[in-house]
TORKOL-4160 file (C-alpha; in steps of 0.2 Angstrom, whole numbers, padded with zeros to 4 digits, m for minus):
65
<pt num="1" X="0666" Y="m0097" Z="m0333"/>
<pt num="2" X="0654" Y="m0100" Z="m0319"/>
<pt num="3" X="0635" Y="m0103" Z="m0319"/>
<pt num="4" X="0626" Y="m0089" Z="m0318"/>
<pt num="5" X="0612" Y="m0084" Z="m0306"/>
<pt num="6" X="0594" Y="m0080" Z="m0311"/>
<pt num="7" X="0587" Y="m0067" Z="m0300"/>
<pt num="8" X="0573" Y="m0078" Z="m0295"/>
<pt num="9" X="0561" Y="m0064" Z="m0288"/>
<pt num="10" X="0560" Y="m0059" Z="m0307"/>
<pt num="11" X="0560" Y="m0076" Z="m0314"/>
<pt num="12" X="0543" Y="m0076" Z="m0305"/>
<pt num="13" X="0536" Y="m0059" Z="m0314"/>
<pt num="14" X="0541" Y="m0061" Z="m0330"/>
<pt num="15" X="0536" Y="m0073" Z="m0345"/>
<pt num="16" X="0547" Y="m0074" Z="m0364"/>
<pt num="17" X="0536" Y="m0073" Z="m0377"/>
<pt num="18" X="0539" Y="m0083" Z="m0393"/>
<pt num="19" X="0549" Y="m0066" Z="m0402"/>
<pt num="20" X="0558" Y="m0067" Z="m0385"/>
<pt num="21" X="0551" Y="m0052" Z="m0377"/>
<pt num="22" X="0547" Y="m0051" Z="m0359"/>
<pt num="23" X="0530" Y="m0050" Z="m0351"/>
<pt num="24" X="0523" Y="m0044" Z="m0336"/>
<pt num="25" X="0509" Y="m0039" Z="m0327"/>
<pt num="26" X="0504" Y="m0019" Z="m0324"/>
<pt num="27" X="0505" Y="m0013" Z="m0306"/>
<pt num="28" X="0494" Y="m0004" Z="m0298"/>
<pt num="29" X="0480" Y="m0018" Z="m0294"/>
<pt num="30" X="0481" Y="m0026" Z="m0279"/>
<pt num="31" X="0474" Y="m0013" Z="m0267"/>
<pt num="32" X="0462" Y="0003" Z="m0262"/>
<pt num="33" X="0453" Y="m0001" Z="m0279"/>
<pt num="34" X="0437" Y="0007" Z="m0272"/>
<pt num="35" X="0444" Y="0024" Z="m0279"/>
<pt num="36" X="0450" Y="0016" Z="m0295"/>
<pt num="37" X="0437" Y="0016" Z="m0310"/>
<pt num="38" X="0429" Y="0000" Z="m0317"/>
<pt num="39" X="0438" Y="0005" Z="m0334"/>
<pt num="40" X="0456" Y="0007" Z="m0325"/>
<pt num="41" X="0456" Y="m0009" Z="m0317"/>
<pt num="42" X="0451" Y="m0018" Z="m0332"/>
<pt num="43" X="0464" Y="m0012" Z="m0341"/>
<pt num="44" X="0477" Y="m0015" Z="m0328"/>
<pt num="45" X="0472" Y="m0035" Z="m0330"/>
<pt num="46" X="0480" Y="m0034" Z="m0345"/>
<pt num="47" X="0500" Y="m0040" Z="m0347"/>
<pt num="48" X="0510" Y="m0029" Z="m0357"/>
<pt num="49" X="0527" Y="m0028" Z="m0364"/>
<pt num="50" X="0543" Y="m0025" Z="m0353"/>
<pt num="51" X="0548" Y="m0007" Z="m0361"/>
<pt num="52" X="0566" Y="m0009" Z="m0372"/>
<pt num="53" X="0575" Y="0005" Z="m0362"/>
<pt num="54" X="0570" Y="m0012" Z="m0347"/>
<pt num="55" X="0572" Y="m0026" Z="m0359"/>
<pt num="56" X="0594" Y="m0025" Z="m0359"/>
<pt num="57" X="0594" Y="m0026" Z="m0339"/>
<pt num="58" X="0580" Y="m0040" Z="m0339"/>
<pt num="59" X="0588" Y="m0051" Z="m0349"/>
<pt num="60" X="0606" Y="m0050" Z="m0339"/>
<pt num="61" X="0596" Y="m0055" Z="m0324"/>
<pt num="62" X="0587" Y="m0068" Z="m0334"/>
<pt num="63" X="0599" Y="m0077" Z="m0342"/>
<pt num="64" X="0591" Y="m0094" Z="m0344"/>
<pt num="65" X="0573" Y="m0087" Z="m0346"/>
């Protein structure tokens, strides 16, 4: 059985926590903010949890993450 490949442009978007979740950042934040509330850009600072129906896929392509 070969070596397998992590898919490297998700390796740089997503951290394991500790339990062995995956963690990302929210989308949404990198342009036209001027029409965005204060209140909704704080909040998409936060990182969140990759959503379980996600989780499955993420960790094919994550193999060694």
């Amino acid at each position: 059985m070969p070596k397998l490949k992590t898919k490297r442009a998700a390796a740089k978007r997503f951290k394991k926590t500790g339990t062995g979740e995956l963690k990302r950042n929210k989308a949404y934040k990198s342009h036209i903010l001027t029409k965005k509330t204060t209140k909704r850009k704080r909040n998409l600072r936060k990182a969140t949890m990759t959503d379980s129906t996600n989780s499955k896929v993420m960790k094919k392509i994550l193999p060694y993450l």
